[in-house]
N, C-alpha and C positions, 0 to 999 in steps of 0.2 A: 377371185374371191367375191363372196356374194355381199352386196350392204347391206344392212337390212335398213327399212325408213321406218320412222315412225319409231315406236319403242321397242326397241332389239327386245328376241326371244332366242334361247338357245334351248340346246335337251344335247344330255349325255346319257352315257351307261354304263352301268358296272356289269360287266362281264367277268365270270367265273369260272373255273376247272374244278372238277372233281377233288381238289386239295384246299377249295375256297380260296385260290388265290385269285387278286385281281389283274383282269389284262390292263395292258397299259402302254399306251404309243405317246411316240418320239415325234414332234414336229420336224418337219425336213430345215425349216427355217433353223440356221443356225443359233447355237445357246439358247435354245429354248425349253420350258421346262417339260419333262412328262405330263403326259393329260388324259384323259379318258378319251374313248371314241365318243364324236359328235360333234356337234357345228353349229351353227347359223338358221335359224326356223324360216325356211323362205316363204313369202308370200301364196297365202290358201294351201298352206301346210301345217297337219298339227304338228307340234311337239314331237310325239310315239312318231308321226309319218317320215318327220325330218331327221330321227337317230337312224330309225331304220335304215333310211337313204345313204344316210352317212356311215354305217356300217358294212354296207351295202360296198359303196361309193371306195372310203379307205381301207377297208381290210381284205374285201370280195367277198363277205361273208353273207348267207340270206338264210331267213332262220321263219320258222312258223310263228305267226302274227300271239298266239296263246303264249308265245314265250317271254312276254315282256311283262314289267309290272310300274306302276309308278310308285315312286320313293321319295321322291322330294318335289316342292318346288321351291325357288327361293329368289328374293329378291336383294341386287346384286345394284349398291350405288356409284357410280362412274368412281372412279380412281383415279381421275385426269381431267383439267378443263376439256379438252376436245372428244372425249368419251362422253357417250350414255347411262342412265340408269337401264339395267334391262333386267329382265327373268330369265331364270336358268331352270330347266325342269332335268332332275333326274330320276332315270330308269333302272333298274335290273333287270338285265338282259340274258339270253339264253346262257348257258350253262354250256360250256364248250368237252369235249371228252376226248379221248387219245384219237388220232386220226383227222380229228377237225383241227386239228392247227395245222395242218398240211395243207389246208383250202385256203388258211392266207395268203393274201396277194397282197401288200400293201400298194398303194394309189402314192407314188413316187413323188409326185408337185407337193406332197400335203405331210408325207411320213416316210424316215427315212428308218425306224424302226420299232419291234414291238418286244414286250418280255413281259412274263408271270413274277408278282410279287405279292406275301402276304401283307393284310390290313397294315401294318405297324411298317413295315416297309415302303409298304405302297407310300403312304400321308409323306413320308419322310421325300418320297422324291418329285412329288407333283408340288404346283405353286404351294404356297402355303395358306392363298385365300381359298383357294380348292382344297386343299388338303383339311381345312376347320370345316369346311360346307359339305364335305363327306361324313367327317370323325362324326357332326352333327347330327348329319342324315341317318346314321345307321346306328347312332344310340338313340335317338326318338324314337327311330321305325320298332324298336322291340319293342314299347310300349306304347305305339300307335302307329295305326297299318302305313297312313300318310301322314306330311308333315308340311309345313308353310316355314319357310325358312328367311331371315332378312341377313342383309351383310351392310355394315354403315363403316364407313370411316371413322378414325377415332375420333375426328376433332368437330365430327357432323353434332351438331345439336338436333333433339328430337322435334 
């Protein structure tokens, strides 16, 4: 697992099927929740460079660089003494079609599995601070291409 120093950067993606549903992986770490593909921004890596990777990386999937869009980013306050505040960037990623799920290969250390679910489903199974930093994302995005997104705890004062 990578650290990241300094101020953690992450990036995800929403990947989609021709039914609009979203993909969605399983950490292999036991009880852990559904999550989107993506990771950890490594050092002299953008955001786009580092889903890619990690798409790449966990699924086997490699897609033409025009198939990505940016949709959020958002700032995300540690949830824990020993955590970070960090940035989360999400993507919309290629659009997957009958045939291409046959190209996954999931990355065994990191995912022990994957499945299509629609929007309303989807939120239902992912964390739930993920799950509001989507619902967010994708009602902003209709009425703004991008979006700056914050997450505070409730007891944080401004």
């Amino acid at each position: 697992m990578t650290v990241a120093h300094g101020f953690p950067v992450t990036a995800y993606v929403l990947i989609t099927d021709r039914l609009g549903r979203m993909l969605l992986v399983h950490p292999a770490k036991a009880g852990g929740p559904w999550h989107l593909p993506g990771g950890i921004v490594e050092p002299g890596e953008s955001p786009l460079d580092a889903v890619r990777r990690e798409v790449r990386e966990e699924l086997g999937l490699t897609f033409d660089a025009h198939s990505w869009q940016f949709l959020a980013v958002g700032w995300l306050q540690a949830t824990r003494p020993e955590r970070r505040d960090r940035l989360s960037f999400l993507f919309t990623g290629p659009r997957l079609y009958s045939g291409d799920e046959d190209r996954i290969v999931l990355q065994p250390e990191e995912l022990d599995a994957w499945r299509w679910e629609y929007t309303g489903s989807a939120l239902e199974l992912l964390h739930p601070r993920l799950s509001a930093r989507i619902a967010r994302a994708l009602r902003t995005h209709r009425a703004h291409p991008t979006s700056y997104l914050e997450a505070r705890n409730e007891e944080a004062t401004p």
